[in-house]
FIPAGU-330644 format. One record per residue: residue in one letter; chain; x, y, z of N, C-alpha, C, O in turn. Coordinates in pm, whole numbers, plus 50000, padded with zeros to 5 digits. Each point is the difference from the previous one (the first is absolute). Example, Ala and Ser with C-alpha at 12.3 -4.5 7.8 and 13.67 -1.06 7.14 Angstrom:
// FIPAGU-330644
A_A_51319_49431_50780_49911_50119_50000_50090_50120_50000_50104_49998_50066;
S_A_49861_50107_49862_50082_50119_50006_49923_50109_50073_50051_50111_50017;
//
This chain:
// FIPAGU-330644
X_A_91410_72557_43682_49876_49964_50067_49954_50116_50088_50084_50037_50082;
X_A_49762_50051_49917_49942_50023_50095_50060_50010_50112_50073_49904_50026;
X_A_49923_50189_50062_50024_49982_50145_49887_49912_50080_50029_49900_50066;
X_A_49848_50147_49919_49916_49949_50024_49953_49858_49999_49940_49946_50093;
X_A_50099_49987_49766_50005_49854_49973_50077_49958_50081_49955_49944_50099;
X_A_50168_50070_49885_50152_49965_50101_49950_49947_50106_50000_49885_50045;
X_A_49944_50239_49998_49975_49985_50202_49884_49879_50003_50036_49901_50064;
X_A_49816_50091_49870_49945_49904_49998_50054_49931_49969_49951_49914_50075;
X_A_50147_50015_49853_50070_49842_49991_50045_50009_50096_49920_49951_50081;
X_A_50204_50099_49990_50077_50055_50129_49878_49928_50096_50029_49897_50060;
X_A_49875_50145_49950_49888_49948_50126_49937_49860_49983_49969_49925_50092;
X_A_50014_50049_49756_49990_49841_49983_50114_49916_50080_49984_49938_50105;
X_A_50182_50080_49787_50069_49963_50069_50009_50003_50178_49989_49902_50073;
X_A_50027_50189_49953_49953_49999_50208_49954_49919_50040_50062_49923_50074;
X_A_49821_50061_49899_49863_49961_50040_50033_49833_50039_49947_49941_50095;
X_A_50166_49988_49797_50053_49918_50002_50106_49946_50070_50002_49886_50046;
X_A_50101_50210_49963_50116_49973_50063_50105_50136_50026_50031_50057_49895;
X_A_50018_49994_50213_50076_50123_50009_50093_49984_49840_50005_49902_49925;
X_A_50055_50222_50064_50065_50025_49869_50101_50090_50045_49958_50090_50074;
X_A_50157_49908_49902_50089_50101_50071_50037_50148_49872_49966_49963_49888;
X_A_50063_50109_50112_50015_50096_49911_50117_49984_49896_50002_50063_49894;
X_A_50076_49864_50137_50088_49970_49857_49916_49923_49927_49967_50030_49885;
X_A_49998_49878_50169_49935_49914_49908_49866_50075_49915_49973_49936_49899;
X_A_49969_50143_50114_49882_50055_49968_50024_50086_49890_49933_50028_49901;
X_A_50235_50024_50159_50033_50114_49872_50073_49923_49863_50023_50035_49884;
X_A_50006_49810_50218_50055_49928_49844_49878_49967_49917_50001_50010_49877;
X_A_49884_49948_50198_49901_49959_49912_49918_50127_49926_49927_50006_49902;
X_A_50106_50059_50162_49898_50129_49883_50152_50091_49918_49991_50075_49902;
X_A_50101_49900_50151_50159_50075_49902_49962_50131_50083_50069_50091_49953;
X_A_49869_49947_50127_50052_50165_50046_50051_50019_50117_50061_49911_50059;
X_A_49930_50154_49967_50090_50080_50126_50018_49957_50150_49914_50042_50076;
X_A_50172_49891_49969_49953_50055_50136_49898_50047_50111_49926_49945_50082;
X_A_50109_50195_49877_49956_50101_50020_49817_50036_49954_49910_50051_50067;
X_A_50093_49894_49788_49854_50006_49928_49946_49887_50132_49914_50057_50068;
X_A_50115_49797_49985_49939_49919_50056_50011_50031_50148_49926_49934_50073;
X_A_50162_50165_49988_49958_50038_50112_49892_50132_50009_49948_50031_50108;
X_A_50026_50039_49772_49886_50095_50031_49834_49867_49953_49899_49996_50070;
X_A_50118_49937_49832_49932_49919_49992_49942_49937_50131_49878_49988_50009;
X_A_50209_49970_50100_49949_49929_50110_49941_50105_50085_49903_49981_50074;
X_A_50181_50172_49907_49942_50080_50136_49885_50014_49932_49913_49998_50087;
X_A_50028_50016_49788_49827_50001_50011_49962_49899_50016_49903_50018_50074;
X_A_50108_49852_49903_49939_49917_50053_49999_50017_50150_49903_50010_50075;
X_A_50176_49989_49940_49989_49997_50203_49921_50060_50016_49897_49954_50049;
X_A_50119_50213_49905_49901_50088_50069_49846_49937_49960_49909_50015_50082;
X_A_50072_49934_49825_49850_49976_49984_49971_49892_50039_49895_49954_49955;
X_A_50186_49960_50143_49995_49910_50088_50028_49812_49952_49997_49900_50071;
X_A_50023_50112_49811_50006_49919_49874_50102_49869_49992_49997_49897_49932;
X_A_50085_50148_50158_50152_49967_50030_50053_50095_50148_50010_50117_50037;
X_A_50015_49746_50011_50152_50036_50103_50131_50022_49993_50058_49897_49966;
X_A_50021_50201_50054_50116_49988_49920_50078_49951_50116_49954_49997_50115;
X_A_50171_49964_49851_50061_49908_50094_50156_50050_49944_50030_50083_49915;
X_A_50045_49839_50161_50142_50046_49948_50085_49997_49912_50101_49935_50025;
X_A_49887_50139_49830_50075_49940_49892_49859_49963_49907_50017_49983_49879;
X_A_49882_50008_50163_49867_49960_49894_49842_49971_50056_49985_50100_50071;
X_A_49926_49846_49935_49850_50015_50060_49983_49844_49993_50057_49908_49942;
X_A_49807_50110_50169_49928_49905_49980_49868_49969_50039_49981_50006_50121;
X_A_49893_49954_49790_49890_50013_50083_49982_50046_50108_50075_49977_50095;
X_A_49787_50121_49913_49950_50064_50153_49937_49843_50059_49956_49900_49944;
X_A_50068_50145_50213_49944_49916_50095_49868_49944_49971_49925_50097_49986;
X_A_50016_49804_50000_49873_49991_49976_49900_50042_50019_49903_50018_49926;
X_A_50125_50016_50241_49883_50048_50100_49972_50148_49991_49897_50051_50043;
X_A_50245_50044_49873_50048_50111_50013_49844_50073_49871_49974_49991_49880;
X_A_49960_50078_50249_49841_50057_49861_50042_50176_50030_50060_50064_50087;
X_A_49866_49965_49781_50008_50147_50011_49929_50085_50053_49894_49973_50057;
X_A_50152_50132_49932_49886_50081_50188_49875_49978_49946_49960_49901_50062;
X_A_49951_50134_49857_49882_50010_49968_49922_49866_50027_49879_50003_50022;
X_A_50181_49901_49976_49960_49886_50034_50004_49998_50178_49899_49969_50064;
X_A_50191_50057_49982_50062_49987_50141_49875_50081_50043_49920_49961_50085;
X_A_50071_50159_49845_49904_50102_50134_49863_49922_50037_49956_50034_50110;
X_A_49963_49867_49819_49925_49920_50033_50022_49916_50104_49895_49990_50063;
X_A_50190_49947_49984_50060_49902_50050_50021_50091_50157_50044_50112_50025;
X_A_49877_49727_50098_50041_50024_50122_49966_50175_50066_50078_50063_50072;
X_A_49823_49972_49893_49965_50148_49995_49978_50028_50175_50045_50105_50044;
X_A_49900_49819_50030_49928_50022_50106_50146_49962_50113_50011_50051_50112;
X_A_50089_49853_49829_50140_50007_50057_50049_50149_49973_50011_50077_50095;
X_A_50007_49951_49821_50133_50118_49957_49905_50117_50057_50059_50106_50020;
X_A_49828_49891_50004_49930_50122_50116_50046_49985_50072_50085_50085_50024;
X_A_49902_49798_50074_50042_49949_50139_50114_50040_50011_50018_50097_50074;
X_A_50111_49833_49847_50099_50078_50010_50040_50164_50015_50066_50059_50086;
X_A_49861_49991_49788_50055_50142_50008_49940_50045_50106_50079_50077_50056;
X_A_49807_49914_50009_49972_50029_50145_50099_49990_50081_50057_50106_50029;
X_A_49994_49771_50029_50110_49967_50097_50111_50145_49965_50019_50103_50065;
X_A_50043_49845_49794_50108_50100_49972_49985_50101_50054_50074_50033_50093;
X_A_49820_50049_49861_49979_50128_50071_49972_50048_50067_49953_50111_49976;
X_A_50055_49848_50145_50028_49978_50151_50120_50058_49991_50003_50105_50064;
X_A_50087_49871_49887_50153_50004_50061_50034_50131_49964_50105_50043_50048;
X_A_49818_50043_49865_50026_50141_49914_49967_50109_50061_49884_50025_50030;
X_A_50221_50055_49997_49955_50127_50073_50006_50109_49939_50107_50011_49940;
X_A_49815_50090_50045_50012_50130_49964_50184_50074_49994_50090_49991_50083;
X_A_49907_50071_49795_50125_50037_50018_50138_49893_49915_50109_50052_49979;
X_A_49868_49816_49985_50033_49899_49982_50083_50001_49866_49925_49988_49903;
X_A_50185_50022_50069_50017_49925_49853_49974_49859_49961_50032_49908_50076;
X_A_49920_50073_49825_49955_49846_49949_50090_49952_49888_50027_50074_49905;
X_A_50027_49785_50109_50015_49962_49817_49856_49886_49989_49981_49924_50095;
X_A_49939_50071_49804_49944_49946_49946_50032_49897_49911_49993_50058_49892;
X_A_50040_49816_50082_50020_49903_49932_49871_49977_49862_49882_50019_50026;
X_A_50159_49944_49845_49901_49979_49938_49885_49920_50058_49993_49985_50122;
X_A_49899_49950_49780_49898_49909_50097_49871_50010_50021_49941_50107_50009;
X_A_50004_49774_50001_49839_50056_50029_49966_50020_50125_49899_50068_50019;
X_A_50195_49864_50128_49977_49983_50109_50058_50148_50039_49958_50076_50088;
X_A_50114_49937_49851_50107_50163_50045_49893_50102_49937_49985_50117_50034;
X_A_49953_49822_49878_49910_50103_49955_49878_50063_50044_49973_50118_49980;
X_A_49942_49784_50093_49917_49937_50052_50038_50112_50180_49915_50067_50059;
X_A_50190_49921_49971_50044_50088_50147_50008_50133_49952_49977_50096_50073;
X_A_50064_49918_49774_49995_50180_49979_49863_50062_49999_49987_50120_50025;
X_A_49875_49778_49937_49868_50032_49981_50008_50009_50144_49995_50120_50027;
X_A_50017_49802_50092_49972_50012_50119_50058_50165_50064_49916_50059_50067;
X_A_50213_50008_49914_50014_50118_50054_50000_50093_49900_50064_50096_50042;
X_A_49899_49923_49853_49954_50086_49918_49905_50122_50046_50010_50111_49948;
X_A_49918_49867_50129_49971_50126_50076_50039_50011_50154_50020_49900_50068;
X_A_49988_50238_49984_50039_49977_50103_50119_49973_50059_49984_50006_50122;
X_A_50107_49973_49854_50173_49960_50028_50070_50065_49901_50002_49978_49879;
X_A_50074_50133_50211_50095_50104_49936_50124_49952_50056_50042_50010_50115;
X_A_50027_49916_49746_50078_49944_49974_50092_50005_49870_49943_50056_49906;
X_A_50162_49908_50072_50086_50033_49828_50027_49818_50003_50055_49933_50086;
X_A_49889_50029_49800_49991_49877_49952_50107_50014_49818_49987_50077_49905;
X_A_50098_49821_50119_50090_49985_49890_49977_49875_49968_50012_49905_50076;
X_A_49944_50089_49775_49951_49898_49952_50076_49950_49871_50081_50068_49938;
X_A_49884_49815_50035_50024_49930_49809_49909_49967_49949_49999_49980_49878;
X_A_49891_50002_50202_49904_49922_49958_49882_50129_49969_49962_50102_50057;
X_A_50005_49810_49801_49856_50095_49954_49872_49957_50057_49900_50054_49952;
X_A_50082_49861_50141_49869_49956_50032_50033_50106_50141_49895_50010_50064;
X_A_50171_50037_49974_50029_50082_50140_49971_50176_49939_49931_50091_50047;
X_A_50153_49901_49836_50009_50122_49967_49844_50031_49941_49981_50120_50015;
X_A_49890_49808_49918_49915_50070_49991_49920_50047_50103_49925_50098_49998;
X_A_50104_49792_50132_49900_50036_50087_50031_50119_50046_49921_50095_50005;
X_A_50225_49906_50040_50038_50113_50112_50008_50135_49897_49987_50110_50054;
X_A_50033_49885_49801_49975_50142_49963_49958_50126_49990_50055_50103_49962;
X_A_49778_49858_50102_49877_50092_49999_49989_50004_50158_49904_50060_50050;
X_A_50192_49877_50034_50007_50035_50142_50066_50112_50046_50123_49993_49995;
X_A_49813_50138_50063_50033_50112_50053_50088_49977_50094_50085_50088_50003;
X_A_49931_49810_50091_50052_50018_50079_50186_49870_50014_50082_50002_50092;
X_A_49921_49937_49824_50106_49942_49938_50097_50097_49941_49970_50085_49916;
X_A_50166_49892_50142_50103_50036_49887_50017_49934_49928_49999_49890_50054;
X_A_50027_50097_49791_49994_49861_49902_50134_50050_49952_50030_50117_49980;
X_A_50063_49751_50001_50116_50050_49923_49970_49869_49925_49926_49910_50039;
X_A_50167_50097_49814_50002_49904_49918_50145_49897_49966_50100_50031_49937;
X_A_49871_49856_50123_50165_49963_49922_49995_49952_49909_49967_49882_49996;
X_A_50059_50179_49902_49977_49998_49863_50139_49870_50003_50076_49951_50084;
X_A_49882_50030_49703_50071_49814_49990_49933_49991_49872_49931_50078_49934;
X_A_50119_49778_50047_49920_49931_49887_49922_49949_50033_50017_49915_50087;
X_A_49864_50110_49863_49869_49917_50028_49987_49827_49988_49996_49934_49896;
X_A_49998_50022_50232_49934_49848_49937_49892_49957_49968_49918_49970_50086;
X_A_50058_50016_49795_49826_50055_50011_49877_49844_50070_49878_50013_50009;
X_A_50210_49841_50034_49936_49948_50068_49920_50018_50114_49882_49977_50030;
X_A_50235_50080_50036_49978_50081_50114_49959_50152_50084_49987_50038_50117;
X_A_50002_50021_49740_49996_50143_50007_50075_50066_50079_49947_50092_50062;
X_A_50217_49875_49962_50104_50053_50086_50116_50040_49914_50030_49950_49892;
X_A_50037_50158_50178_50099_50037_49893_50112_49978_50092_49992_50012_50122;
X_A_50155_49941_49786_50040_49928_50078_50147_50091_49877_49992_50087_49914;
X_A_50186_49794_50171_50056_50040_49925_50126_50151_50033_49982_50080_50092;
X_A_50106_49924_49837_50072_50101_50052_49982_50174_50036_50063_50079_50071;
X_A_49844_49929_49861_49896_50138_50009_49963_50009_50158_50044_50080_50083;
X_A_49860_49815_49937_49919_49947_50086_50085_50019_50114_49975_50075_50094;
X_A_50177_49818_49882_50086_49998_50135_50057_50127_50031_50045_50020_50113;
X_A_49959_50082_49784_50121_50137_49985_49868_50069_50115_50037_50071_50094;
X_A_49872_49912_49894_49876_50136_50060_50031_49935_50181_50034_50066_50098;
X_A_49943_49806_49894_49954_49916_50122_50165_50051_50130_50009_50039_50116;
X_A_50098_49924_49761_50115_50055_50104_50025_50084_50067_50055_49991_50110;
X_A_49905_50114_49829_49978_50141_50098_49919_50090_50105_50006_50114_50046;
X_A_49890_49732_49968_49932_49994_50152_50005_49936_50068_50044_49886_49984;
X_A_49916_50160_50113_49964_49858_50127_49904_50004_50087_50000_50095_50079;
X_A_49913_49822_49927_49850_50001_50059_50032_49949_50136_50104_49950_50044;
X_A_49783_50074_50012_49962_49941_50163_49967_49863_49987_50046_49907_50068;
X_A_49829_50082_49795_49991_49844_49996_49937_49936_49832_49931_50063_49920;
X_A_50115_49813_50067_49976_49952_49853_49871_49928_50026_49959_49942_50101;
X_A_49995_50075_49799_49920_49872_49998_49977_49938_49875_49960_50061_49901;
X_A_50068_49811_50101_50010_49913_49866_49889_49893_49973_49930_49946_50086;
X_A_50065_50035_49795_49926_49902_49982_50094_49876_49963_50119_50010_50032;
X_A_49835_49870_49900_50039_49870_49958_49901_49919_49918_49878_49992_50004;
X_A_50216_49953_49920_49979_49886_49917_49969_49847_50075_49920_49912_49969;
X_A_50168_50096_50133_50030_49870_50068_50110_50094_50154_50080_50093_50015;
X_A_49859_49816_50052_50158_50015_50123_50007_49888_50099_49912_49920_50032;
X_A_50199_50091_50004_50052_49924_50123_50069_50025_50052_50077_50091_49965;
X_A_49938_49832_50164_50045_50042_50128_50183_50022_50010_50067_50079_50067;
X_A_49960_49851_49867_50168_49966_49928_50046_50053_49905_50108_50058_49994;
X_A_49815_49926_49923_50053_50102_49857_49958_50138_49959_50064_50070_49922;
X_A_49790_49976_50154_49965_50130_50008_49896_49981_49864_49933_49901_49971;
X_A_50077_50215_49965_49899_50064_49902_50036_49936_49863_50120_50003_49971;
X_A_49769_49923_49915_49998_49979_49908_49983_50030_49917_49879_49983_49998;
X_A_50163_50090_49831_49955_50039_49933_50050_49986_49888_50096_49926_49981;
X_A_49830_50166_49895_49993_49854_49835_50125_50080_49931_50045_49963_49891;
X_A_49999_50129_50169_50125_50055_49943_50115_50042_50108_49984_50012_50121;
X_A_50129_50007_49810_50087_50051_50124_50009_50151_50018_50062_50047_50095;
X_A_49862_50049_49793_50028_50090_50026_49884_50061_50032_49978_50111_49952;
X_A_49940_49836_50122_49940_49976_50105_50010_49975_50139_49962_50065_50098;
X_A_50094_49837_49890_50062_49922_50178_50137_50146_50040_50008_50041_50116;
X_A_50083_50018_49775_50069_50107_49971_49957_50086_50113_50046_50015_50113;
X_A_49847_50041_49820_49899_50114_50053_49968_50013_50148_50014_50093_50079;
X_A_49922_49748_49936_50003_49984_50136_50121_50019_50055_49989_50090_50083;
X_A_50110_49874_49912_50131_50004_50136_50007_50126_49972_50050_50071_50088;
X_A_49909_49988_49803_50081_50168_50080_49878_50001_50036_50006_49895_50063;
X_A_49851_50149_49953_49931_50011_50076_50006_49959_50157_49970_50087_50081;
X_A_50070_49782_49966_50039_49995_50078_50137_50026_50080_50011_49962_50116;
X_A_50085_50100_49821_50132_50065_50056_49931_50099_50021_49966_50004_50118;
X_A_49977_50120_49795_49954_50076_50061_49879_50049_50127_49972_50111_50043;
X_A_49992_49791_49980_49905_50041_50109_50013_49942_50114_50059_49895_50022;
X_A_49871_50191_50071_50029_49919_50162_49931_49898_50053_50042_49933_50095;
X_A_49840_50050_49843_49903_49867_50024_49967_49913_49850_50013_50057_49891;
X_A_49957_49842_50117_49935_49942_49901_49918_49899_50023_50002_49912_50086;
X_A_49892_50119_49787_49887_49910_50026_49952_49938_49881_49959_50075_49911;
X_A_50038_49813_50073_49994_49898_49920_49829_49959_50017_49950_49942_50097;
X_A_49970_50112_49761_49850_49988_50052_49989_49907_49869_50042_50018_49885;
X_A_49890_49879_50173_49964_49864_49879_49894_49916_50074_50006_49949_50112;
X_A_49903_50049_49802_49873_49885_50027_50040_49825_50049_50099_49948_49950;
X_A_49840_49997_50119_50050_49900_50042_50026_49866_49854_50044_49886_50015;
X_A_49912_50180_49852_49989_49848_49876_50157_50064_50017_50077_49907_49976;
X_A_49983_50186_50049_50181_50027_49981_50102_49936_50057_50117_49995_49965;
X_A_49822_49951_50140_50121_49957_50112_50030_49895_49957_49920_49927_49941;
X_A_50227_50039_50084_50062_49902_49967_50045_49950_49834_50068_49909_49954;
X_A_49858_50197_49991_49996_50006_49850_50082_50061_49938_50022_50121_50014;
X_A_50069_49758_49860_50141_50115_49947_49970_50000_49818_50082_49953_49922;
X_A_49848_50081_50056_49937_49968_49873_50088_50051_49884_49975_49972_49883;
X_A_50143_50115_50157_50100_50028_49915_50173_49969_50000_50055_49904_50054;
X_A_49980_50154_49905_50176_50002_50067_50088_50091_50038_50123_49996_50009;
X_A_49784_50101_50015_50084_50138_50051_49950_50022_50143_49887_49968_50038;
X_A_50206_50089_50039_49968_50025_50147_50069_50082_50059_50117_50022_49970;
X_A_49812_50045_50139_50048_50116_50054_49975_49951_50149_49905_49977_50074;
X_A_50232_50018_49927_50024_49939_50224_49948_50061_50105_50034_50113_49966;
X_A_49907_49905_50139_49964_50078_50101_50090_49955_50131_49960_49931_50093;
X_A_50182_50131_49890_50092_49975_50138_49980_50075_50102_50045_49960_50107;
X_A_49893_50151_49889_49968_50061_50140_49851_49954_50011_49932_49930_49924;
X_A_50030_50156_50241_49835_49955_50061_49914_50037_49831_50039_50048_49893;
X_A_49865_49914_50146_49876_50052_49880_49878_49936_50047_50006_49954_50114;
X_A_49944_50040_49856_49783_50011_50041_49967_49935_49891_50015_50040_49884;
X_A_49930_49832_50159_49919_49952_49864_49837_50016_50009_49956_49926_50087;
X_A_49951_50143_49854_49882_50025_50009_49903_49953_49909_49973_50066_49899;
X_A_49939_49764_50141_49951_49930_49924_49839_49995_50078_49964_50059_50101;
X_A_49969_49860_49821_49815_49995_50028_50034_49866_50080_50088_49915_50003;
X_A_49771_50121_50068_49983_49847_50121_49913_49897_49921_49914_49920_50037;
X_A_50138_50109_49846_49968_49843_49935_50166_49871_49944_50010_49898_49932;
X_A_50072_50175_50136_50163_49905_49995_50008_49941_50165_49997_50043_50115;
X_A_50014_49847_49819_50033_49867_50078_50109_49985_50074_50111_50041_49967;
X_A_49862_49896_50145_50142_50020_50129_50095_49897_49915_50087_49950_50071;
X_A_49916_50006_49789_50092_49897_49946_50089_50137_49915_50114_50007_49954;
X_A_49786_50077_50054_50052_50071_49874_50078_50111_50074_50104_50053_49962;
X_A_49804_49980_50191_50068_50096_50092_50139_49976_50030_50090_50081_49977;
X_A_49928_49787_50081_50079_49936_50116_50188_50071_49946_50075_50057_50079;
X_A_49956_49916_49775_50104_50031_49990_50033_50145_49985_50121_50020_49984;
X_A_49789_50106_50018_50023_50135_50039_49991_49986_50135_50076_50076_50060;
X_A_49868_49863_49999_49981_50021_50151_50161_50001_50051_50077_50092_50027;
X_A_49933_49794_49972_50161_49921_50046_50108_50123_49989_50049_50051_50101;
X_A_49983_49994_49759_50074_50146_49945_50022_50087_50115_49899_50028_50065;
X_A_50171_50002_49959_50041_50084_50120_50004_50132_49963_50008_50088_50086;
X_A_49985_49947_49755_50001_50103_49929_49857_50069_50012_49998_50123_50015;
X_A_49850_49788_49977_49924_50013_49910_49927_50011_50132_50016_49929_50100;
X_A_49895_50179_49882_49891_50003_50058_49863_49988_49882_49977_50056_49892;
X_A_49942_49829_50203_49892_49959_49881_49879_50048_50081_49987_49958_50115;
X_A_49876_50174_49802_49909_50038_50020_49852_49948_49951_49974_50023_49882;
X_A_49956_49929_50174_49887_49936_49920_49885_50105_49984_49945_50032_50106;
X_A_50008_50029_49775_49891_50056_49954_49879_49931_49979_49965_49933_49903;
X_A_49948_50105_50251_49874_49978_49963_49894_50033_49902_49961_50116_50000;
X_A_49980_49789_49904_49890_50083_49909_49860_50055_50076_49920_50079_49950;
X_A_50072_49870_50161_49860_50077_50073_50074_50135_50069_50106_50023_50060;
X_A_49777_50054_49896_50090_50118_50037_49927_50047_50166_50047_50094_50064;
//
């Protein structure tokens, strides 16, 4: 059979019920190995979640950037405003994939001489043609939902720095479990992002809070900054507030 056919049945099946990888390689007779490169393209093209031992349907809510960059536009300004407040000349950055992370690289793209280390391609076109940005790349496998490259590549570049401050985006977060996202080697990415740096900031629109729309997660045990729009609700505030960890920032959209 096709590789190609394979993987489309592979996503029928999903779509239905997780499938673990023995079972997948008994039903098609191949490899292992053939059904774990099978899943890493699906993953990467966002198709499938892979999980431990086999996949299973993406999150429902989980849309791909091109869709996302429409969405909540006049928040993820607001935000990247706030953020960049906190950025000083001179600064190393990690950049998290994202439209909201993306959205703060359009905001200091001129003007702030700074070295920004990124995964994300919605960061890397803006800041490219910026004179005054250092741009490094952490290269990876592309997810192409997300336009982030992610993965052992990704982690090999990320280990051998360490920034002043992160800033991440999300799928979903909370106050207890931290950062949500539709893969683990993703949520991955994040903790070394956050081992390596001295601040972190967790920037997500207020439809995020409280929202775990997947099953992978990345903890936030030290302080961190959550930076959301003043359209989230003191129901939605109240349990970052409480966090003794979390400092919570509200981004005004009137500027």
């Amino acid at each position: 059979m096709k590789a190609m056919r394979r993987r489309a049945e592979i996503c029928e099946i999903i779509r239905n019920r997780s499938a673990s990888v023995e079972e997948l390689a008994g039903l098609y007779d191949v490899s292992l190995s053939t059904i774990r490169r099978d899943l890493a393209t699906l993953s990467s093209r966002g198709e499938v979640v892979r999980t431990y031992g086999g996949a299973l349907t993406p999150a429902p809510g989980e849309q791909g950037i091109h869709e996302r960059e429409g969405l909540a536009l006049a928040q993820k300004t607001a935000i990247a405003r706030a953020a960049a407040t906190h950025i000083r000349d001179g600064q190393f950055l990690l950049f998290d994939a994202g439209t909201t992370v993306g959205a703060l690289a359009r905001t200091i793209s001129r003007g702030r001489r700074v070295t920004v280390a990124t995964n994300g391609l919605t960061s890397l076109q803006v800041l490219a043609d910026s004179p005054d940005v250092e741009l490094l790349v952490l290269g990876g496998a592309l997810r192409h939902v997300s336009q982030g490259m992610i993965g052992p590549l990704a982690e090999s570049a990320l280990g051998g720095m360490t920034a002043d401050m992160a800033f991440l985006g999300a799928d979903g977060v909370t106050a207890d479990r931290g950062v949500c996202e539709g893969t683990a080697e993703q949520a991955s990415l994040k903790r070394l992002m956050i081992v390596n740096s001295a601040a972190v900031f967790v920037v997500a629109d207020s439809s995020k809070l409280g929202l775990a729309p997947s099953h992978w997660w990345t903890s936030l045990s030290e302080p961190w900054t959550l930076i959301t729009d003043d359209g989230a609700t003191e129901e939605q505030l109240a349990p970052f507030r409480r966090h003794s960890e979390v400092t919570v920032e509200i981004a005004s959209r009137r500027k």
